[in-house]
MMTF fields as JSON, N, C-alpha, C and O atoms, coordinates in Angstrom:
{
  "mmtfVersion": "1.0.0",
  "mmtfProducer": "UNKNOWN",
  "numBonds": 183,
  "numAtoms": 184,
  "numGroups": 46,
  "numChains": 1,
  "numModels": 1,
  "chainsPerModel": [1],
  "groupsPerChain": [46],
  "chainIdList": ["A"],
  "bondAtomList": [4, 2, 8, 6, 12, 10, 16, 14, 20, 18, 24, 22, 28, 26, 32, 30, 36, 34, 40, 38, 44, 42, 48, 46, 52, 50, 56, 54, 60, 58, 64, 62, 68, 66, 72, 70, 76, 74, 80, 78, 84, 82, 88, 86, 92, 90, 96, 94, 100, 98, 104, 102, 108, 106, 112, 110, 116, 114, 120, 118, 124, 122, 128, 126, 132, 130, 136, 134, 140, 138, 144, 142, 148, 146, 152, 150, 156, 154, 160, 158, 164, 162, 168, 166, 172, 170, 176, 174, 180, 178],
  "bondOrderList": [1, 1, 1, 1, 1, 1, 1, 1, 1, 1, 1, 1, 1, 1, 1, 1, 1, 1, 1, 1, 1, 1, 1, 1, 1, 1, 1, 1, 1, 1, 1, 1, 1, 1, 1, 1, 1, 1, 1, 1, 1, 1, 1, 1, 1],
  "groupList": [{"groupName": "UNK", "atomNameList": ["N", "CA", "C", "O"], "elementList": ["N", "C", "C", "O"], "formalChargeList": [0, 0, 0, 0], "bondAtomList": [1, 0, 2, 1, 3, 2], "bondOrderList": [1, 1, 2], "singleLetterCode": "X", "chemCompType": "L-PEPTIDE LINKING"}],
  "groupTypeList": [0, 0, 0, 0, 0, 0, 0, 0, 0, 0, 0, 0, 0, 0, 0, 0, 0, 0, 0, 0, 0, 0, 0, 0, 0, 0, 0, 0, 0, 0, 0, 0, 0, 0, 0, 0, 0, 0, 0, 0, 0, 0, 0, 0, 0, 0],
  "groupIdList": [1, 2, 3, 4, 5, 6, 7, 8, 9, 10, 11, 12, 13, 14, 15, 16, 17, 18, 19, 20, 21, 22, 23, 24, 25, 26, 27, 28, 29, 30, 31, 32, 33, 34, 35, 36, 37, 38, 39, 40, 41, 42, 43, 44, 45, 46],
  "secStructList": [7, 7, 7, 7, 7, 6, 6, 6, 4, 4, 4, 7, 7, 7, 1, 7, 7, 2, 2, 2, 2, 2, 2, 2, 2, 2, 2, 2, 2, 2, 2, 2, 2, 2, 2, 2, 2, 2, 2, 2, 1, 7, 7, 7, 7, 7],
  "xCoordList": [39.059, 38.064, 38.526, 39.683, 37.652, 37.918, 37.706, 36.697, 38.519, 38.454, 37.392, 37.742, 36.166, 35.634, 35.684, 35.628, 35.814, 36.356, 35.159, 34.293, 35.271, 34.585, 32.747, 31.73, 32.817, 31.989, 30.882, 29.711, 31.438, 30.998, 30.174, 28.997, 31.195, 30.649, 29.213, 28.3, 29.197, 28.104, 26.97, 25.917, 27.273, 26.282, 25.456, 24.5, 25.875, 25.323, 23.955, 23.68, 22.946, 21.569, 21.275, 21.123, 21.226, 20.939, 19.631, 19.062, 19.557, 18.663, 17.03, 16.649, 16.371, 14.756, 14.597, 15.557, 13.491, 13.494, 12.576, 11.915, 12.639, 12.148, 10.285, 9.796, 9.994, 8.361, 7.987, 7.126, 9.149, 9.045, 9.308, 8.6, 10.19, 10.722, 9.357, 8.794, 9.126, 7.638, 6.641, 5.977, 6.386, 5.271, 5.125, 4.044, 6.491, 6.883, 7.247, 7.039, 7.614, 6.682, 5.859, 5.626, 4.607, 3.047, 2.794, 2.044, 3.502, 2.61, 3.094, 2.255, 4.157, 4.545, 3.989, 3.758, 3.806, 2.49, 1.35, 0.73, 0.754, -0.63, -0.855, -1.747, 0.458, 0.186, 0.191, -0.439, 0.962, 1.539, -0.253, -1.034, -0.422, -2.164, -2.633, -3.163, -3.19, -4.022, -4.056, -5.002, -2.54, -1.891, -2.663, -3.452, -2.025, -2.254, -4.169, -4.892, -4.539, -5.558, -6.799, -7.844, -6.364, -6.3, -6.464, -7.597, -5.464, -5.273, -6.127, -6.894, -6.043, -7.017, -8.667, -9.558, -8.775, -10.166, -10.551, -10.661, -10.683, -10.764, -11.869, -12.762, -12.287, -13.752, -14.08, -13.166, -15.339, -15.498, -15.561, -15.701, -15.548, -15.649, -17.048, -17.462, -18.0, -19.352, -19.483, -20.541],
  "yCoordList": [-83.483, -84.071, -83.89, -84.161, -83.446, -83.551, -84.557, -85.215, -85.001, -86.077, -85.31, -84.431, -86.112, -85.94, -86.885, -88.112, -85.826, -86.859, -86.905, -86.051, -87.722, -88.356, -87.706, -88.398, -86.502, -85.634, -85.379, -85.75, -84.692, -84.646, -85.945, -86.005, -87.009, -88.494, -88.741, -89.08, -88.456, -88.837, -87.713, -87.71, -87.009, -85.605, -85.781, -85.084, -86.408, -86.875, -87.364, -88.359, -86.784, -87.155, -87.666, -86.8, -89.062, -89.099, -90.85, -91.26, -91.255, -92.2, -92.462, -91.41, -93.016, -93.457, -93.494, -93.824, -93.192, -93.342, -94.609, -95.342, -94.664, -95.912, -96.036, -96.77, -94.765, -94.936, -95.475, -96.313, -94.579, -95.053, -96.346, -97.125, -96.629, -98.228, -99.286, -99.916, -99.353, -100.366, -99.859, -100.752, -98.583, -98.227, -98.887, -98.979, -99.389, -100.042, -101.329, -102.077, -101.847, -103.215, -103.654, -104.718, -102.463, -103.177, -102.952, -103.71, -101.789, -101.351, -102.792, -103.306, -103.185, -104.21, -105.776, -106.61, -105.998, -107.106, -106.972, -107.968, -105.838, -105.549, -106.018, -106.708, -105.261, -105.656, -107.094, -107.376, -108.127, -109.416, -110.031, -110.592, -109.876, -110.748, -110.205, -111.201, -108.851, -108.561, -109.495, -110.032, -109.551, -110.099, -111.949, -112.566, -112.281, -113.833, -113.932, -114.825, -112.588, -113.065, -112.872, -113.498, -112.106, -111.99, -113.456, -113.835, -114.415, -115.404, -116.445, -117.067, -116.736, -117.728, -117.39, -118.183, -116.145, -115.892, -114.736, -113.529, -115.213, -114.515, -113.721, -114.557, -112.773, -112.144, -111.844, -111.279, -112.02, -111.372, -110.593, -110.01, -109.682, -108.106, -108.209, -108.967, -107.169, -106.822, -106.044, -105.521],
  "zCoordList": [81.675, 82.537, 83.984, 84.303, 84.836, 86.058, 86.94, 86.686, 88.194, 88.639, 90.344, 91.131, 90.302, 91.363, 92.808, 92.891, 93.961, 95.611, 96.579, 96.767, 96.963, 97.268, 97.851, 97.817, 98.246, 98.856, 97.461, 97.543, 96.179, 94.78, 94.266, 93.912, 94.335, 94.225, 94.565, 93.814, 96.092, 96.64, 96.521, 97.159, 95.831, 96.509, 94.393, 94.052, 93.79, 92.359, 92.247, 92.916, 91.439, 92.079, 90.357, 89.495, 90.031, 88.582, 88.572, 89.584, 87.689, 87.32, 87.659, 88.173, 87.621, 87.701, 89.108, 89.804, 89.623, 90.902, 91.426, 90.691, 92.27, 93.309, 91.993, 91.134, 92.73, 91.826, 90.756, 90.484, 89.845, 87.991, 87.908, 87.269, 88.45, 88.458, 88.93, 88.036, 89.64, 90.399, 89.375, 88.849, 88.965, 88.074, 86.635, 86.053, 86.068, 84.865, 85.272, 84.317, 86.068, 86.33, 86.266, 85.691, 87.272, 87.289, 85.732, 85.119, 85.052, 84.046, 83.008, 82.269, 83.065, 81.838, 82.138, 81.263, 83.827, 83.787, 83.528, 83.154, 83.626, 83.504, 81.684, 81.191, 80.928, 79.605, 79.103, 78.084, 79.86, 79.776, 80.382, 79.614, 81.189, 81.617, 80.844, 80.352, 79.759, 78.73, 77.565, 76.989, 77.345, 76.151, 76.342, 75.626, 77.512, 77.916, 77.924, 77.483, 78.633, 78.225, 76.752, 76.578, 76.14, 74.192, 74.352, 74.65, 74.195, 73.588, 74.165, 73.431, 75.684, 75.686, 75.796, 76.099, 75.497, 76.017, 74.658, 74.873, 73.584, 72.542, 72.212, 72.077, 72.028, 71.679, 70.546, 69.946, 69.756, 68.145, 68.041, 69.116, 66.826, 66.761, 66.392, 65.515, 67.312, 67.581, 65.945, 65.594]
}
C-alpha cells in the first residue's frame, strides 16, 4: 500500500455531491407527508 502526502490527499475527488444529498432529503420527506397523509386522510378504491 502506498502512503499518500499531502498534495494526493487533497487532490481525491470521491462521495455524493452537494445535489444528490438535498435531492434525497426532499425526496424521503416528500415520501414521509404521502405516507402521513395515507393514514389520516384515507380514500376507497373507486
Amino acid at each position: 500500500m502506498e502512503k499518500l502526502n499531502e498534495k494526493q490527499l487533497k487532490s481525491i475527488k470521491a462521495g455524493a455531491g452537494a445535489g444528490w444529498i438535498i435531492a434525497g432529503i426532499v425526496a424521503g420527506i416528500t415520501f414521509l407527508i404521502g405516507v402521513i397523509d395515507g393514514y389520516t386522510r384515507p380514500f376507497n378504491c373507486r
